[in-house]
C-alpha positions as CSV (number, residue, x, y, z in Angstrom):
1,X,203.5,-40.5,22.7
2,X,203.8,-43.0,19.7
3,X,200.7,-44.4,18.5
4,X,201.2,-48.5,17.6
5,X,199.1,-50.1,15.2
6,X,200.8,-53.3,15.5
7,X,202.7,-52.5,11.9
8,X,205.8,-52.6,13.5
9,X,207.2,-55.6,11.9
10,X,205.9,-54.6,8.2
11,X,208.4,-52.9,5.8
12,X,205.9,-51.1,3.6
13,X,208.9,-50.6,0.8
14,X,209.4,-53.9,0.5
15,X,205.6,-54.8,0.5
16,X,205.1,-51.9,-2.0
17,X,208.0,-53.7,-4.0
18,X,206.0,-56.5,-4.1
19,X,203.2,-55.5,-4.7
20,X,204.7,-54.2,-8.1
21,X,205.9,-57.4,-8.6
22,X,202.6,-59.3,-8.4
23,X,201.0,-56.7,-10.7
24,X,203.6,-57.3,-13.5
25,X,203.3,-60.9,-12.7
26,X,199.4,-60.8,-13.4
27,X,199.7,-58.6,-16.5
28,X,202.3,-60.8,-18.0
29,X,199.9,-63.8,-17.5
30,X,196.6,-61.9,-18.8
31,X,198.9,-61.4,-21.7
32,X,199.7,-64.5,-22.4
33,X,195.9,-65.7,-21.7
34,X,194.8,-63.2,-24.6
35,X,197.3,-64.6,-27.0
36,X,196.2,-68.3,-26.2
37,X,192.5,-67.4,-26.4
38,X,193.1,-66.4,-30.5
39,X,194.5,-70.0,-30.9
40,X,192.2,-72.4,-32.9
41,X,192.8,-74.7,-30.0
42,X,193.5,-72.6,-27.3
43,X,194.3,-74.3,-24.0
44,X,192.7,-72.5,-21.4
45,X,189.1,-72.3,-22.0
46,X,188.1,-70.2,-18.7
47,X,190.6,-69.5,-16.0
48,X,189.4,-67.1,-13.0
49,X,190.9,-63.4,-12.1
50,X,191.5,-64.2,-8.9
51,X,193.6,-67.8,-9.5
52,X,195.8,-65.2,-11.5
53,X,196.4,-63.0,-8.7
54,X,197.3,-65.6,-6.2
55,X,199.7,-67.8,-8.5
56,X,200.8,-64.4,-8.4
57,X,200.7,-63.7,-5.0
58,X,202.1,-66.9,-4.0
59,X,205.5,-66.7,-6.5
60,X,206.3,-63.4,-4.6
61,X,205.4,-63.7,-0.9
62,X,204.8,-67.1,0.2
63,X,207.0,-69.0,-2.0
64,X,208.2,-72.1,0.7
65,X,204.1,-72.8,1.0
66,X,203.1,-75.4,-0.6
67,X,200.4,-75.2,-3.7
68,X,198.0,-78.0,-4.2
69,X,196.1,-78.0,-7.9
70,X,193.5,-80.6,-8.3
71,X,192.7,-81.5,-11.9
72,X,189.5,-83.6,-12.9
73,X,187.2,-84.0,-15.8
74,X,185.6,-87.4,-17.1
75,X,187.2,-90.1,-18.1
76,X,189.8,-90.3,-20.9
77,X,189.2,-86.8,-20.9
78,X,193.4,-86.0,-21.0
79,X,193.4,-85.4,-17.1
80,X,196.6,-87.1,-16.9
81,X,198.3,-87.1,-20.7
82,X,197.7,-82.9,-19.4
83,X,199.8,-83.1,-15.9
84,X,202.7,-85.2,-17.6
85,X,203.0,-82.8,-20.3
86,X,202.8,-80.4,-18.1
87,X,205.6,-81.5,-15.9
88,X,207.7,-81.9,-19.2
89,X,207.2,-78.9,-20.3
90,X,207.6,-76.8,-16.8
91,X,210.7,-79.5,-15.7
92,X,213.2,-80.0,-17.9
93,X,215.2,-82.5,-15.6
94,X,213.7,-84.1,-12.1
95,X,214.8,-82.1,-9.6
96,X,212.9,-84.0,-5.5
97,X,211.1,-81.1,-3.6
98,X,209.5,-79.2,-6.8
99,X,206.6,-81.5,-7.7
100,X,204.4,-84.4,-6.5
101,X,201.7,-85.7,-8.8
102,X,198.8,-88.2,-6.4
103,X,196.7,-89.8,-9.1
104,X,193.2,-91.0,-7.6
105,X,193.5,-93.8,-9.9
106,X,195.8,-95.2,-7.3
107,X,193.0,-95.3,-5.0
108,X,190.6,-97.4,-6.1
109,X,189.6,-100.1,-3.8
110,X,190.6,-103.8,-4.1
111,X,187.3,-105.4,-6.1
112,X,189.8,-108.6,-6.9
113,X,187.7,-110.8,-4.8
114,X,184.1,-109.3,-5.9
115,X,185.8,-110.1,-9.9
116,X,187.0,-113.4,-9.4
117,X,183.4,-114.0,-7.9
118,X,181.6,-113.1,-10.7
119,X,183.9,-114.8,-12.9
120,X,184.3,-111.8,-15.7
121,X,183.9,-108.1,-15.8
122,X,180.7,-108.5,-17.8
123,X,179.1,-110.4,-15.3
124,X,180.3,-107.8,-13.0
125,X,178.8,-105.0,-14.8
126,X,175.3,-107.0,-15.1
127,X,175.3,-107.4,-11.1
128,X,175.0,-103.8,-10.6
129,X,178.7,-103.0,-9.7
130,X,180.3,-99.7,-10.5
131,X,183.9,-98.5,-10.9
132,X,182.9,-94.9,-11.9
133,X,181.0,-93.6,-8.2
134,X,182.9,-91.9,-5.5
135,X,182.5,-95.0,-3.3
136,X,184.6,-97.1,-5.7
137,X,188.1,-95.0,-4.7
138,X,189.0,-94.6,-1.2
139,X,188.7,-91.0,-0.9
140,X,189.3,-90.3,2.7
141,X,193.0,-92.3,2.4
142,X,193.8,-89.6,-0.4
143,X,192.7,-86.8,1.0
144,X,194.6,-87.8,4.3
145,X,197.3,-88.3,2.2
146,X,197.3,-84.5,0.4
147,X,197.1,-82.9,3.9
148,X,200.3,-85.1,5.1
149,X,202.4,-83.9,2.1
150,X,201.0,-80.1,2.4
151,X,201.7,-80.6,6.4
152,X,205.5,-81.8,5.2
153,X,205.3,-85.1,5.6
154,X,206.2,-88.0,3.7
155,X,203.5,-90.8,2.4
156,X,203.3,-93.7,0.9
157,X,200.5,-94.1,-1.9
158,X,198.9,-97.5,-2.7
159,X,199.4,-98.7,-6.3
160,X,196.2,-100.4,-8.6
161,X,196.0,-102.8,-11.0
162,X,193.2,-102.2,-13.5
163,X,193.1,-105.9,-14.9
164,X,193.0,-108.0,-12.1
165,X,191.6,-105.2,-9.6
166,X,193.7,-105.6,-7.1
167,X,195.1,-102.6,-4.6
168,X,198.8,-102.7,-3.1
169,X,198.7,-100.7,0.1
170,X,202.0,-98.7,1.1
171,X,203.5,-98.9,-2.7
172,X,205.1,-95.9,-4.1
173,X,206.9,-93.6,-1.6
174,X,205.6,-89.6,-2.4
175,X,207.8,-86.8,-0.8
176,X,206.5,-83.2,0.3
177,X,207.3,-80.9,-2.5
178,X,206.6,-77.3,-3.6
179,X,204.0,-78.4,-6.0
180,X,201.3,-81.2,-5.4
181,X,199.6,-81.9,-8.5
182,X,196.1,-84.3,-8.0
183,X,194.5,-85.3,-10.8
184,X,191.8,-88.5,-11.2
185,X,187.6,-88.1,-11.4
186,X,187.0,-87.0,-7.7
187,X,189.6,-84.6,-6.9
188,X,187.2,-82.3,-6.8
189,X,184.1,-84.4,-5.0
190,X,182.7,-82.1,-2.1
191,X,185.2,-84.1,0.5
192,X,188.3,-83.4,-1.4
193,X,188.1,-79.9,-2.9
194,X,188.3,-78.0,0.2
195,X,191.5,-78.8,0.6
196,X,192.6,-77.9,-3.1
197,X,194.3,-74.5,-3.4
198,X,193.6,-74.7,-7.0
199,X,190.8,-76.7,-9.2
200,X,191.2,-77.4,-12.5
201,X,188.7,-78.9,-15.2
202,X,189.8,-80.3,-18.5
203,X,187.3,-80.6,-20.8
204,X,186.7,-82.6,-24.0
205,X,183.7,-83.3,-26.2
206,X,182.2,-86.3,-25.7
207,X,182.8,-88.1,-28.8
208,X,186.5,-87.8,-28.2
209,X,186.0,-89.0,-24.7
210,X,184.1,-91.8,-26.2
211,X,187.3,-92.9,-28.6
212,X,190.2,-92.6,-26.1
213,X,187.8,-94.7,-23.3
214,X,187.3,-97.6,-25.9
215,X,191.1,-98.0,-26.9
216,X,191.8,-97.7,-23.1
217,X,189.3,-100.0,-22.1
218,X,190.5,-102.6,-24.7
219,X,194.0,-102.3,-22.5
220,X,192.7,-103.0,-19.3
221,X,190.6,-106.3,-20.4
222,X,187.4,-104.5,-21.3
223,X,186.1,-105.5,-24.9
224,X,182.5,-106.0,-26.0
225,X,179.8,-106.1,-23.4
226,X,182.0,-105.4,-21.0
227,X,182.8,-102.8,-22.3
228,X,179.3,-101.2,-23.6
229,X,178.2,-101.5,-20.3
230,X,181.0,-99.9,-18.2
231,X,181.0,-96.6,-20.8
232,X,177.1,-96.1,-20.4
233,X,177.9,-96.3,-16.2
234,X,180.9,-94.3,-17.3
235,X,178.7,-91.3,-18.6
236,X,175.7,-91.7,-16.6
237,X,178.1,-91.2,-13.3
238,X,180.1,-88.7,-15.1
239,X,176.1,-86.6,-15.5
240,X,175.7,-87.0,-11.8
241,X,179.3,-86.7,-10.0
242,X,181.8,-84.9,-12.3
243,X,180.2,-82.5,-14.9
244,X,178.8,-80.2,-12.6
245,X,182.4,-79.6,-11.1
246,X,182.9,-77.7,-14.0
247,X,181.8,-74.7,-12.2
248,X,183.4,-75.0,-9.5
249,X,186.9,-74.4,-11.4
250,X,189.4,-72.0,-10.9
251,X,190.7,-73.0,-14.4
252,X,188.8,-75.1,-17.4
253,X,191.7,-76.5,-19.9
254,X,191.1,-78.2,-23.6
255,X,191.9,-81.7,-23.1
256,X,192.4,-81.4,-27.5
257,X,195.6,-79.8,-27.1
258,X,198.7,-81.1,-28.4
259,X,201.9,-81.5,-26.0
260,X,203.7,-79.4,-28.8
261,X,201.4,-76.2,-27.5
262,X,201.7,-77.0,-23.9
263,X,205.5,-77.0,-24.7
264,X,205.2,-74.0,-26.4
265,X,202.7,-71.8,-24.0
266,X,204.7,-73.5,-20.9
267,X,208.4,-71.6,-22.8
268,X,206.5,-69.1,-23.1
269,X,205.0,-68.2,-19.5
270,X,208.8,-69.4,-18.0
271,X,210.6,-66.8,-20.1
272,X,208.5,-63.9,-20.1
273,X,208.3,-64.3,-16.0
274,X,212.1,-65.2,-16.2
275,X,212.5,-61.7,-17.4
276,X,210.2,-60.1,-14.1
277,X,212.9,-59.1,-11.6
278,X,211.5,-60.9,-8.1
């Protein structure tokens, strides 16, 4: 009598082969990880054993699923200067069905009428009104959104204007793609995250944050008062909504570093994995 344990359909050479695979995988990237931690500026700050193994994992064995990274951290913090670099760095020309970025900034909700009302973005601020709580972007729309494009299917994102606050419904067409990258303040708010497959934090010292949101602000018609009292909103929301997401990363990165070391630590993960037969 055979005895069937239901392992009929599992070739245990080919698993053990990639199981061998995954392992040098995983060494090659702990490498690398020690070599950027005796950086002055070193990228990653904190990145978790077991994201390793399922990048890993998921380059050998499941490699048509599709792999959604969120990426938050306050504003100005680098979240999105880090995902374009990124791209550059990992992409050298655009090539549809590797990568989809969804920016949360594209979901903020049309205040246009509630601006015009008051009559000027100080007198906004004075009424009460926030653009920095989870309320202010339409959450639920993006994270239907993600699950469409993780499902296969095609969306279309709305686009934002941060002067006249005004929000363009079915703008920019996005295309499901091996990579979905997410990045904005809220990716990682307790309705979003579940569906993340990896959660990044970039983090920046405050006075930093405090420069880049100034010459940004002064951009989107934000000078002044105006100003003052959007970036004390900015980091008393930031206290309450987005901080403590910090330890719920898989991954912290410096938001200091240069796009010359992304470029460099990017070569140098694609070569050395390059040279890993899969």
């Amino acid at each position: 009598m055979t005895l069937d344990f239901g392992m009929g359909s599992y070739d245990y050479y080919n698993g053990r082969r990639n199981m061998e695979v995954i392992a040098k995988i995983v060494n090659t990237l702990k490498e690398i990880l020690e070599e950027d931690s005796r950086q002055v500026q070193p990228l990653f700050l904190k990145i978790s054993d077991n994201v390793i193994f399922n990048i890993a994992r998921l380059a050998v064995q499941e490699r048509k699923k599709t792999f959604l990274i969120g990426i938050t951290g306050e504003s100005a913090s680098g979240k999105t200067v880090f995902v374009d670099n990124t791209i550059k760095a990992c992409i050298k020309k655009e090539n549809q069905g590797i990568y989809t970025v969804i920016r949360c900034d594209d979901y903020y909700k049309d205040t246009s009428k509630e601006l015009k009302e008051a009559g000027s973005y100080e007198a906004l601020f004075k009424t009460g009104f926030s653009f920095d709580t989870p309320d202010a972007i339409d959450l639920d729309l993006m994270k239907k959104h993600l699950i469409a494009l993780k499902n296969g299917e095609t969306i279309y994102s709305p686009q934002y204007d941060f002067v006249t606050c005004e929000s363009k419904p079915n703008m920019e067409k996005k295309t499901p793609a091996r990579v979905i990258l997410n990045e904005g303040l809220y990716v990682l708010n307790e309705n979003v995250r579940d569906v993340m497959d990896v959660k990044v934090y970039v983090f920046t010292p405050l006075e930093v944050l405090k420069e880049r949101w100034y010459k940004r602000a002064a951009t989107r018609g934000k000078v002044g008062e105006a100003a003052d009292l959007q970036f004390a909103d900015v980091n008393k929301t930031a206290q309450q909504y987005i901080r403590p997401t910090y330890q719920l990363a898989d991954a912290v990165i410096n938001g200091l570093v240069s796009q010359e070391y992304i470029q460099e630590i990017t070569d140098k993960i694609l070569q050395r994995l390059r040279a890993i037969e899969f």
